[in-house]
C-alpha positions as CSV (number, residue, x, y, z in Angstrom):
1,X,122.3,-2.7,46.4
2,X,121.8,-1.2,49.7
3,X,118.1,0.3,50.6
4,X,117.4,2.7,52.9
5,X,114.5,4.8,54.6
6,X,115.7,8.5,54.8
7,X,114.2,12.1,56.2
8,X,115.6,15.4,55.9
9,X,114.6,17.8,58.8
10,X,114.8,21.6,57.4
11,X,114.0,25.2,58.1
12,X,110.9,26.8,58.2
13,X,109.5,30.3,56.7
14,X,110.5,31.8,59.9
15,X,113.9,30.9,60.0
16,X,114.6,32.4,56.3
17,X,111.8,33.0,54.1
18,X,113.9,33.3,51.0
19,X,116.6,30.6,51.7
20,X,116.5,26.9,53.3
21,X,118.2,24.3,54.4
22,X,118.6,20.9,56.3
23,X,119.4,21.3,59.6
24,X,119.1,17.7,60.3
25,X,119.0,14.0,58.3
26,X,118.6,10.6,59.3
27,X,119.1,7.1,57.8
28,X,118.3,3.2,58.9
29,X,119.4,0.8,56.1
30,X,116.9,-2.1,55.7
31,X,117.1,-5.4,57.5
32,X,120.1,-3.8,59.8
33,X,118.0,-2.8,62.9
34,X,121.1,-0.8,65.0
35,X,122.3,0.7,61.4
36,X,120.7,4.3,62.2
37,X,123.0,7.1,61.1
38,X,122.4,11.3,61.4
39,X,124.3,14.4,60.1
40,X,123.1,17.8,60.4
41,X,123.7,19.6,56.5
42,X,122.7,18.0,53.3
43,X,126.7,17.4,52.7
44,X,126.8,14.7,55.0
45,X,124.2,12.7,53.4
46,X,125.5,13.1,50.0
47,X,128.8,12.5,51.3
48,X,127.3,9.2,52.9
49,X,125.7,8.9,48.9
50,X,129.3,8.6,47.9
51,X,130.7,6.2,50.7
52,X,132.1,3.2,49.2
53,X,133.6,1.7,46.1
54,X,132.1,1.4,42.5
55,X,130.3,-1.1,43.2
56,X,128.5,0.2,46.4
57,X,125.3,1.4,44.8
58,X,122.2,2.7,47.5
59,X,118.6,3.0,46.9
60,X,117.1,5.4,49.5
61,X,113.1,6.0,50.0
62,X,112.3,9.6,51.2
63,X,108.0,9.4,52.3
64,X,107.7,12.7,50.5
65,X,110.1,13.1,47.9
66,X,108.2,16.1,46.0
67,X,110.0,18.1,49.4
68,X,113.0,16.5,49.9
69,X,113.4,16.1,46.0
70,X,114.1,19.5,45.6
71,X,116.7,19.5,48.2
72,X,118.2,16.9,46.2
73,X,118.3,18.3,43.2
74,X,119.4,21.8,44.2
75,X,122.9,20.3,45.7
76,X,122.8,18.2,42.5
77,X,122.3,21.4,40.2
78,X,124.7,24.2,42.2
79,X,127.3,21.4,42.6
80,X,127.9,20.8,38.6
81,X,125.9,17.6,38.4
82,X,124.6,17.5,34.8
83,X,120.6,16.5,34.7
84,X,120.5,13.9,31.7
85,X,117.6,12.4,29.6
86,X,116.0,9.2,31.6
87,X,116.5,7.4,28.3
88,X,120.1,8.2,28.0
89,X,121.4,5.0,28.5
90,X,125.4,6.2,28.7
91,X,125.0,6.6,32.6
92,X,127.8,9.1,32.3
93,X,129.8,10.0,35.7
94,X,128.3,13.1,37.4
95,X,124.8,13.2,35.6
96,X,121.5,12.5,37.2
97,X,118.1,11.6,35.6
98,X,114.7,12.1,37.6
99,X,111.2,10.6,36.9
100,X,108.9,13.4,37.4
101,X,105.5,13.6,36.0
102,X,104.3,16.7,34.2
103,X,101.8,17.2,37.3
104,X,105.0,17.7,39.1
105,X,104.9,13.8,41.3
106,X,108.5,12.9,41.8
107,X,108.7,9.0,41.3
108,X,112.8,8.9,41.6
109,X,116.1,10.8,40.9
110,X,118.5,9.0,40.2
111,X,122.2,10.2,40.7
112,X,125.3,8.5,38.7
113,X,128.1,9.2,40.8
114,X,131.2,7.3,39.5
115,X,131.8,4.4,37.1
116,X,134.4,2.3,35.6
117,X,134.5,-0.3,32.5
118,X,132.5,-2.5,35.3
119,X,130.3,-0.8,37.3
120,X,128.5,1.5,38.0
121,X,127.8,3.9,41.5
122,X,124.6,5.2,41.8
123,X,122.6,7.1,44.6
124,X,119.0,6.6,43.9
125,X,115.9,8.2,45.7
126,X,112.4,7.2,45.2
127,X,109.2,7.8,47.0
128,X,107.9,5.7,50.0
129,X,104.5,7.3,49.5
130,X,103.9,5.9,46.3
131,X,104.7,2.3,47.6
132,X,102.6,3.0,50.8
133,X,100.3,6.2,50.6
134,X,99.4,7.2,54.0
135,X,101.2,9.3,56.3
136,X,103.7,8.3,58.4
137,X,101.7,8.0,61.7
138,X,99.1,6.4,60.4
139,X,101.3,3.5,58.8
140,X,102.7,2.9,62.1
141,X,98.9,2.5,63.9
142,X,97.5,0.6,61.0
143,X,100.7,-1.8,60.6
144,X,100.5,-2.2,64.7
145,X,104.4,-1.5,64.6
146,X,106.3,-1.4,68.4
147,X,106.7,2.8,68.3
148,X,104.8,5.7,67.1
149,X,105.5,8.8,65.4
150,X,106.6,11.6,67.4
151,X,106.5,15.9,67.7
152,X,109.1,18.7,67.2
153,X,108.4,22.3,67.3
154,X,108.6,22.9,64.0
155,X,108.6,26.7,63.8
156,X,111.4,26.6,66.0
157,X,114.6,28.8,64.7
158,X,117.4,26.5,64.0
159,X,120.1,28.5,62.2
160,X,123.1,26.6,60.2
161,X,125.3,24.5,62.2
162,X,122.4,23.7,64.6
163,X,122.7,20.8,66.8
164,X,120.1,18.5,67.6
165,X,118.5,17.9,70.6
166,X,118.3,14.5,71.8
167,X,114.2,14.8,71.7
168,X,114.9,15.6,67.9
169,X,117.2,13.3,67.2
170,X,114.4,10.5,68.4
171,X,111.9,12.0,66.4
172,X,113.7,11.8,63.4
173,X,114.9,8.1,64.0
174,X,111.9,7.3,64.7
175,X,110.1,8.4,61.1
176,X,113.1,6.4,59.2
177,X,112.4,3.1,61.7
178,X,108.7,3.5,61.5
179,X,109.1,3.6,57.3
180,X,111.9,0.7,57.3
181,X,110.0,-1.2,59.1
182,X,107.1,-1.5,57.0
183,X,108.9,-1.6,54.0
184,X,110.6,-4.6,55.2
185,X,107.1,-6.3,55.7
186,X,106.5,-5.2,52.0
187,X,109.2,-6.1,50.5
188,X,109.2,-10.1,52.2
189,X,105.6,-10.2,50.6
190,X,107.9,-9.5,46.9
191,X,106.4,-6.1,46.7
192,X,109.4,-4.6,45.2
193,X,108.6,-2.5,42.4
194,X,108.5,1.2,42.4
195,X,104.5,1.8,43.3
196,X,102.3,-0.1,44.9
197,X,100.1,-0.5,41.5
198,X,103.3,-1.9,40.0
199,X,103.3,-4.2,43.0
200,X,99.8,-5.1,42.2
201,X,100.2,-5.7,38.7
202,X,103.8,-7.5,38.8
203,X,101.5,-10.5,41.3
204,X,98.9,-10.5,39.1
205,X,100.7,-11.7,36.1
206,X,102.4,-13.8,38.5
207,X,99.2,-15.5,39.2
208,X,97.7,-16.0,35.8
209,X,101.3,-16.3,33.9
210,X,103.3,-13.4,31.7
211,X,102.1,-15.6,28.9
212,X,98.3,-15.5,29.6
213,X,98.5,-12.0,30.4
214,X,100.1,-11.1,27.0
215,X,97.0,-13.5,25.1
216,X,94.1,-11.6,26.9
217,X,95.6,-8.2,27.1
218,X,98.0,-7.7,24.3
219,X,99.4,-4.0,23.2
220,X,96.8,-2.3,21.1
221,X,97.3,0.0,18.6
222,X,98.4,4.1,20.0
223,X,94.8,4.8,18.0
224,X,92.7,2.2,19.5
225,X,93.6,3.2,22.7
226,X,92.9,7.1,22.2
227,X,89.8,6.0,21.1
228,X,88.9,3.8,24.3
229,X,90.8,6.3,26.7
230,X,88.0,8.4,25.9
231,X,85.5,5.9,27.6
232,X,87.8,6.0,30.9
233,X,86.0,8.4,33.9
234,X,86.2,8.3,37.8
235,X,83.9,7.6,40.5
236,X,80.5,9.1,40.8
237,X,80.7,11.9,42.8
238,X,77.7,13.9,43.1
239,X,75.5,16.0,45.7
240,X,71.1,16.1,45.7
241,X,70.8,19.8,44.6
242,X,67.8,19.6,46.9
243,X,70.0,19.4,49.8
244,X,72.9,21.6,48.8
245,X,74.2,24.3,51.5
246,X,71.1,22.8,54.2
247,X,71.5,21.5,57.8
248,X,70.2,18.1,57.5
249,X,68.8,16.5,60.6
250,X,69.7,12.5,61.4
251,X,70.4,10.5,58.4
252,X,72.6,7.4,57.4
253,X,76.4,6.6,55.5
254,X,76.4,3.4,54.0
255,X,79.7,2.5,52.0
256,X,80.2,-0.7,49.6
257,X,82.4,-3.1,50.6
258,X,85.9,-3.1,48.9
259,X,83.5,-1.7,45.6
260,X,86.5,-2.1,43.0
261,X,87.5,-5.7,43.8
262,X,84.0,-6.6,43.6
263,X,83.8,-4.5,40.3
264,X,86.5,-7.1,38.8
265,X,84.7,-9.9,39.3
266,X,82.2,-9.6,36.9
267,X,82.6,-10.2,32.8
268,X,86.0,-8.6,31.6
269,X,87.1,-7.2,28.0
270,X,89.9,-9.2,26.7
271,X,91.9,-9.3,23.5
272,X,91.8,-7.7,20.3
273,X,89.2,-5.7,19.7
274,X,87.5,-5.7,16.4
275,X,86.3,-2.1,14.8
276,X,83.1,-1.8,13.9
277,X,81.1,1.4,12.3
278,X,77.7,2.7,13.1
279,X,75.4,1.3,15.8
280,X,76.6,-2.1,17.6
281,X,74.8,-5.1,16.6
282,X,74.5,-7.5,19.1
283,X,77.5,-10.2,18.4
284,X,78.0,-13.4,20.5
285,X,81.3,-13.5,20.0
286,X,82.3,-10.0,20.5
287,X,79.3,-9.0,23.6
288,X,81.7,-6.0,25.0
289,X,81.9,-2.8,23.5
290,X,82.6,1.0,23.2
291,X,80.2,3.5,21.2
292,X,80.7,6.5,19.8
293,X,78.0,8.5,19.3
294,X,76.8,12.4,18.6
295,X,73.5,12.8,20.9
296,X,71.7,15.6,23.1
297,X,69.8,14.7,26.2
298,X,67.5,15.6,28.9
299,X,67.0,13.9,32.0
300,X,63.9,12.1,33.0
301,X,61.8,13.8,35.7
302,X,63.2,12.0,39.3
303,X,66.3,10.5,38.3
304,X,69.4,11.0,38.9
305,X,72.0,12.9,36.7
306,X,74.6,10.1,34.8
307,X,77.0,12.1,32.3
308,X,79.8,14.5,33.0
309,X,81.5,16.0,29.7
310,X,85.1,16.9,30.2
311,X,87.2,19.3,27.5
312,X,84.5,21.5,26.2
313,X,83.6,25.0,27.3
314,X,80.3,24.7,26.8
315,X,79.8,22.7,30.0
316,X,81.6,22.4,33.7
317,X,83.5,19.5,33.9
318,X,82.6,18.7,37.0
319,X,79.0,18.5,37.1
320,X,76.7,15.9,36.6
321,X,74.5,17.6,33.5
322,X,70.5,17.2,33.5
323,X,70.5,19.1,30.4
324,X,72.8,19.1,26.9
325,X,71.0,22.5,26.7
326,X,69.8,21.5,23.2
327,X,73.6,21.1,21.7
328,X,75.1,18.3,20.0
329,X,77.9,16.6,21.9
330,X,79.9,13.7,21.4
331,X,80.3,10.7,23.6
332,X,82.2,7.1,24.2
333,X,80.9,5.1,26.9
334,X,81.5,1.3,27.1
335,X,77.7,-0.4,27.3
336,X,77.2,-0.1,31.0
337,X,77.4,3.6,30.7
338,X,75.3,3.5,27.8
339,X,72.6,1.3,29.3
340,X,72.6,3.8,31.9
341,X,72.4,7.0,30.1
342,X,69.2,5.7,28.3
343,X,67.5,4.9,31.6
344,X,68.2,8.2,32.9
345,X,67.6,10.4,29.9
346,X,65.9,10.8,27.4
347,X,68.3,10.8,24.1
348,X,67.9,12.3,20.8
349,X,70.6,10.3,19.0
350,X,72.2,12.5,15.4
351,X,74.9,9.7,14.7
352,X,75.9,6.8,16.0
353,X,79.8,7.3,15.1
354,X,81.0,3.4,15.7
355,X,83.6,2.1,18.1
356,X,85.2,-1.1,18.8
357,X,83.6,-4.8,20.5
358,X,85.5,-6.9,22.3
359,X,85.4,-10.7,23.6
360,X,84.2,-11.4,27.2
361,X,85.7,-13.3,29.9
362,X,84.7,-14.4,32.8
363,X,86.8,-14.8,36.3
364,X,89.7,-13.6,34.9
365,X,90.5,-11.7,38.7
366,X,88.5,-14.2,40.6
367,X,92.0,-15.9,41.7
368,X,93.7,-12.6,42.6
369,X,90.6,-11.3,44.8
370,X,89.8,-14.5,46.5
371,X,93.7,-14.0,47.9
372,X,93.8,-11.1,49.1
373,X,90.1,-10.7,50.2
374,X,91.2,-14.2,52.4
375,X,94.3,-12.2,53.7
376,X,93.1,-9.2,54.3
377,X,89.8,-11.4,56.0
378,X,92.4,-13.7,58.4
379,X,95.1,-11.3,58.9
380,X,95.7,-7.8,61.3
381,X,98.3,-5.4,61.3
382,X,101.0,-4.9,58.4
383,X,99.6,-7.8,56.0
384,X,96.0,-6.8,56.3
385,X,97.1,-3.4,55.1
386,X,99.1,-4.9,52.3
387,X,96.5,-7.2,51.4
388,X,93.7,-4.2,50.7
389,X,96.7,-2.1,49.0
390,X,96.8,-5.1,46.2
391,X,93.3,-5.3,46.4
392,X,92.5,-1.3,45.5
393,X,95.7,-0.6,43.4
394,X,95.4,-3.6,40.2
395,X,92.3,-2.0,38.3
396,X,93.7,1.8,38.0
397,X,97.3,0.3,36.2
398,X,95.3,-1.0,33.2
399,X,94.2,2.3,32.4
400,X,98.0,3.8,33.4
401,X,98.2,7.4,30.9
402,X,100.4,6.9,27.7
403,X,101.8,10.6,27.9
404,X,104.8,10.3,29.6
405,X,106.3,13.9,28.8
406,X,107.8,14.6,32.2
407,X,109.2,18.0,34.0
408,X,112.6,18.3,34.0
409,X,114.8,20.5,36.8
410,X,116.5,23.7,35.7
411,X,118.7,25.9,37.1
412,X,117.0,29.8,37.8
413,X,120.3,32.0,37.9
414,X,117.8,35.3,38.6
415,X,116.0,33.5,41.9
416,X,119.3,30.8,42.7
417,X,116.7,28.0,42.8
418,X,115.7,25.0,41.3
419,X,113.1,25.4,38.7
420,X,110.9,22.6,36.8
421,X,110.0,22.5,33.3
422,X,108.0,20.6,30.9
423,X,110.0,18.5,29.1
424,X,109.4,17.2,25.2
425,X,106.3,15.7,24.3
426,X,106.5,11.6,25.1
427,X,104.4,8.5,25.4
428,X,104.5,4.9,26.6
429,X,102.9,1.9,26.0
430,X,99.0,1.1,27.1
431,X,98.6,-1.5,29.2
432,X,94.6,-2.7,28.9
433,X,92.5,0.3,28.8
434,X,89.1,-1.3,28.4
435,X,89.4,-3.5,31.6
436,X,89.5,-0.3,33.8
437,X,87.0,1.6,31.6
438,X,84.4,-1.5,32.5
439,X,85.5,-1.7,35.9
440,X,84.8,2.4,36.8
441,X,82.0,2.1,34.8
442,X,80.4,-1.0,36.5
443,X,81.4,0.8,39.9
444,X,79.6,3.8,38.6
445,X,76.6,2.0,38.2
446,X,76.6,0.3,41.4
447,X,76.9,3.7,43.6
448,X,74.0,5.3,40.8
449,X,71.5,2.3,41.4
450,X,72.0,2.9,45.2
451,X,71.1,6.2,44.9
452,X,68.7,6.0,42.4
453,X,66.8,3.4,44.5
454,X,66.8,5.3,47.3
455,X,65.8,8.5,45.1
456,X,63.3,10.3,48.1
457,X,66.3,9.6,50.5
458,X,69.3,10.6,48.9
459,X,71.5,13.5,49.8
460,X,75.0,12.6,48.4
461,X,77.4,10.1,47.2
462,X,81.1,9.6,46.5
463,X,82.2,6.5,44.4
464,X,81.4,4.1,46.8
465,X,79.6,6.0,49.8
466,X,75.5,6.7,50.0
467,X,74.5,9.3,52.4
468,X,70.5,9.3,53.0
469,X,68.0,11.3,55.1
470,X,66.4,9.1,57.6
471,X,66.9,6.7,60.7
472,X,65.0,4.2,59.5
473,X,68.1,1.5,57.5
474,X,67.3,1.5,53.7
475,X,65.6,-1.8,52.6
476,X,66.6,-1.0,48.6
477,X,70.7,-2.5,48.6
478,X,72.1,-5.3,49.9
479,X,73.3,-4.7,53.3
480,X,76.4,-6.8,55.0
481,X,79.2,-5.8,57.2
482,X,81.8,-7.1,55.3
483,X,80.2,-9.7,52.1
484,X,82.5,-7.6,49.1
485,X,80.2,-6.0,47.2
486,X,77.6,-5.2,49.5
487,X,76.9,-2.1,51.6
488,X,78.0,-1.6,55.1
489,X,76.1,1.0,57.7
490,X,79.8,2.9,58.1
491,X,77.7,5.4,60.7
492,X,74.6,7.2,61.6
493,X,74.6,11.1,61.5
494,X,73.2,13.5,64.0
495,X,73.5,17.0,62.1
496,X,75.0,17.0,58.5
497,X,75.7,19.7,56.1
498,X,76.3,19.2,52.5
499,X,77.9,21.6,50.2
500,X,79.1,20.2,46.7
501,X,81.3,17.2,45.9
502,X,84.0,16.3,48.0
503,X,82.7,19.0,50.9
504,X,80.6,18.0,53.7
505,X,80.3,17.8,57.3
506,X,78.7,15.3,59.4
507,X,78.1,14.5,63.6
508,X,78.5,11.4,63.9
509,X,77.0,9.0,66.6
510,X,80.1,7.2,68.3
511,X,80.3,5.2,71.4
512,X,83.0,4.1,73.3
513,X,85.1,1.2,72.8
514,X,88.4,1.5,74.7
515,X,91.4,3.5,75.9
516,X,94.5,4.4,73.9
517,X,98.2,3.9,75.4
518,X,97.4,7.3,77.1
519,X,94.4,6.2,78.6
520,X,92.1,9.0,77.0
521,X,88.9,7.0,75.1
522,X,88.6,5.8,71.9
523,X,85.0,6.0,70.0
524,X,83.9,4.0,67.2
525,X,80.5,5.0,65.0
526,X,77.7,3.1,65.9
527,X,74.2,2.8,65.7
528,X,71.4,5.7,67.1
529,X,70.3,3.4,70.1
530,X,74.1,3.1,71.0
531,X,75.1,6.4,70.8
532,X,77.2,8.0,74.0
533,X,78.6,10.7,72.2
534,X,79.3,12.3,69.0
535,X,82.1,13.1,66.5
536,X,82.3,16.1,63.8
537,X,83.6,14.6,60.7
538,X,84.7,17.4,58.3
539,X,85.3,16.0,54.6
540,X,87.0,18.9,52.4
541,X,88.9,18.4,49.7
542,X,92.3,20.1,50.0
543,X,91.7,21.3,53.8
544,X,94.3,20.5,55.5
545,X,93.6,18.5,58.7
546,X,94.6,21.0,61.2
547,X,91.6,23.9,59.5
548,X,89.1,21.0,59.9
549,X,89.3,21.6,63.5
550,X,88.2,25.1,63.3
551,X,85.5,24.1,60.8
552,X,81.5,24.9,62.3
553,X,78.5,24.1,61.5
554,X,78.0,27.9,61.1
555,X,81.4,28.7,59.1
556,X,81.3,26.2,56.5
557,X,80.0,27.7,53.5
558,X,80.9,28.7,49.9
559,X,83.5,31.7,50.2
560,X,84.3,30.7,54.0
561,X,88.5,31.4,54.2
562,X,90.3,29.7,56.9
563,X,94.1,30.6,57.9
564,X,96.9,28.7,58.2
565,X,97.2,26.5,55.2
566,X,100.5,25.7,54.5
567,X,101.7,25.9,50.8
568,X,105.2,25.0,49.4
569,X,107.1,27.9,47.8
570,X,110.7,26.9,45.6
571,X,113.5,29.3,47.1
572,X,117.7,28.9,47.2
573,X,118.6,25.5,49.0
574,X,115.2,23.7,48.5
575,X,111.2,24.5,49.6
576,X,109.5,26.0,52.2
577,X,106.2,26.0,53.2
578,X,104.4,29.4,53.5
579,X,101.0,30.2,54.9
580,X,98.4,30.9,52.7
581,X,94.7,31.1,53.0
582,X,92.0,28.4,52.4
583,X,88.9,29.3,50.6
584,X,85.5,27.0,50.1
585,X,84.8,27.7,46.6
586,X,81.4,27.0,44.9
């Protein structure tokens, strides 16, 4: 099967804002380096989908298929192509089946375009971004490959039938080489699966065997998963209400080194787990658990909140709660978070419910870090990125969802669009659960010690960053630039302001460490006694990067609206992105 990189290039709002279109499209096939090819409508392409006998199948990687997907799939739907269940196995001439979360992330489309008794001719588009998730430009600086990403005016009115200018024509070459390129690297490192966690898992089980992988982390029961799902939570995300919404004057970031590779190093869950009822008695065999329990709590004067409760209305999701407010709730935690909860709070436990202990092993990642954490140690460029993709992306595919009910495209007669639609209720198999419910919950604990340690210094944290008042370095973690595991001083702040998790703004000292191609300077953090200038670091969660310029010390605050954000709208051909307004919410 062929594979290439592909872009579309399409209208904007201001050209139509009811109707779209590509204006432009651009190919390179992988491992042929003078094989780029352009048209300028989305008939050329499909007609280049179609080029070829039976047997001439193509795989094509768009780096944003949730836009160009819909392109796709509104030539598919206006031009009589039949959308078919994924597990319809017929492969019928003229269908198509698409991989589409409920959430709405496109993973593939896949278009069956002619067969015989033989063969089958397929067209099938998947998502670069989900193999390597950065954007385009910075995939070619941080794979140091020999041309950058370029500009167009993108607002510019280019009617149907437009030609290209040359200057666009370069630009759009140059996002398809820039993507084939890296994929290449990828792919000779036998990173061929569909995601980059795939990847990540698929070289795992190389390492330790199919077979071993099977004996440690065998398919549980759909129920004993549930039950351990429940135990699965993210980082710790949380802001010092004492320094919410306030200028804070010099002060220090310090971030753990790779935190979730370190996290896999320590005793692992393995195997069968046995059920057991009540309160869990201490069992050689089985040290590793998960409790159930009905409890309230109150945290202990100067420490640090440990417990979110998601799905009940009683309490915000999001927050970090001091208080149970007096109400019963019910909770699963594996025994780190446990240990934790009853050193931060003080319990009043009504039942302990039961849950299920499992065997311990140690090392069983010690191989797969030490590889990659070598690579990534004695490598640059495109196989030091690859190396910490591996490295990040095993531990969140053990605890991969089991609801695979998916959206599936529709036709909208009234609005002559595509619409998507929730399809019938599915699920997939588990993979191993428990192992990534230990590993967030030992990274959890990590960040929370940190902060906890540093209790009359701490402003904020986020899974695996401390933030503290101060100049003076903290004396309370263990401190390296690079040991895994250990925290690094990432940079030194002038002027921060904090406003609740995921938004916050900081100076930061920077000094001056070279020129670009260009010739303007390039600044680094650095310490207080280097400092030669600073840098405004906006973090914002759903700003896009272009508002963070405009952002102030003075206009970042809770019901602040920026203007400009761009926000894509369905219409006839494919999407369009529209401007809307950006609000800091409380």
């Amino acid at each position: 099967m062929k594979i290439y990189t592909a872009d579309f290039e399409t209208t904007t709002t201001e050209t139509s804002p009811n109707e779209t279109w590509v204006w432009s499209w651009g190919v390179r096939e992988l491992y042929k380096k003078q094989s780029f090819e352009y048209g300028y409508d989305i008939e050329g392409f499909m007609s280049l989908c179609r080029r070829g006998n039976v047997k001439d199948s193509k795989l094509f990687y768009f780096h944003n298929l949730k836009f160009d997907g819909f392109f796709l799939l509104d030539y598919l739907l206006r031009n009589g192509v039949k959308w078919v269940d994924g597990e319809n196995r017929k492969e019928e001439e003229n269908t198509f089946k698409t991989l589409i979360t409920k959430e709405g992330l496109f993973y593939s489309i896949e278009w069956i375009i002619e067969r015989n008794q033989k063969n089958v001719k397929k067209a099938i588009f998947r998502d670069s971004h989900k193999k390597l998730p950065f954007s385009v430009k910075k995939i070619a600086k941080d794979f140091k490959l020999p041309i950058l990403k370029g500009d167009i005016e993108y607002t510019k009115v280019r009617p149907k039938g437009y030609t290209p200018t040359q200057e666009e024509l370069e630009y759009l070459y140059n996002d398809v080489e820039i993507m084939a390129q890296a994929l290449e690297i990828q792919i000779d490192q036998g990173q061929d699966s569909m995601t980059i966690g795939s990847d990540s898992l698929k070289t795992f089980k190389e390492i330790i065997s199919e077979k071993a992988f099977d004996r440690y982390f065998p398919v549980l029961d759909d129920s004993v998963n549930t039950f351990i799902r429940k135990s699965y939570k993210g980082g710790f995300t949380y802001l010092n209400p004492k320094f919410k919404s306030k200028i804070v004057y010099r002060g220090k970031v310090y971030d753990v080194n790779s935190l979730y590779p370190a996290m896999m190093l320590k005793p692992m869950p393995y195997g069968v787990p046995l059920r057991y009822t009540g309160k869990y008695i201490e069992n050689r065999l089985y040290p590793m658990y998960v409790q159930r329990l009905i409890c309230e709590f109150e945290v202990k004067e100067n420490m640090i909140p440990t417990i979110q409760i998601k799905d009940d209305p009683r309490f915000k999701s999001t927050e970090y709660l001091t208080s149970t407010r007096g109400e019963m709730v019910e909770l699963t935690l594996t025994s780190v978070d446990l240990e934790l909860m009853f050193k931060h709070y003080d319990v009043i436990v009504y039942e302990w419910v039961g849950g299920y202990m499992f065997k311990k092993i140690e090392g069983i990642f010690t191989d797969y870090i030490k590889r990659f954490m070598h690579i990534k140690e004695n490598s640059e460029g495109a196989i030091r990125e690859l190396a910490k993709l591996l490295l990040n992306n095993l531990y969140g595919k053990f605890a991969t969802s089991t609801d695979a009910t998916g959206k599936i495209p529709k036709w909208d007669k009234e609005n002559d669009c595509v619409v998507l639609e929730e399809g019938d209720e599915k699920t997939k198999e588990s993979i191993y659960t428990a192992v990534g419910s230990y590993i967030t919950s030992y990274a959890r604990e990590t960040t929370i010690n940190a902060c906890q340690n540093n209790y009359e210094r701490f402003i904020y944290a986020d899974t695996d960053s401390l933030h503290v008042e101060g100049v003076e370095p903290v004396t309370n973690i263990e401190v390296h630039t690079s040991e895994i595991g250990k925290w690094d001083n990432e940079a030194n702040f002038i002027k921060g302001k904090f406003i609740r998790a995921k938004t916050y703004m900081e100076e930061v000292a920077v000094k001056k460490v070279g020129e670009d191609d260009e010739g303007k300077p390039i600044y680094k953090p650095c310490s207080f006694e280097e400092m030669e200038s600073t840098k405004l670091k906006v973090t914002c969660a759903g700003m896009p990067d272009k508002l963070k310029k405009t952002v102030t010390f003075d206009n970042f605050q809770v019901g602040q609206i920026y203007e400009g954000k761009l926000k894509p709208k369905v219409v006839k051909g494919g999407v369009i992105l529209v401007n809307t307004d950006f609000t800091i919410k409380a």
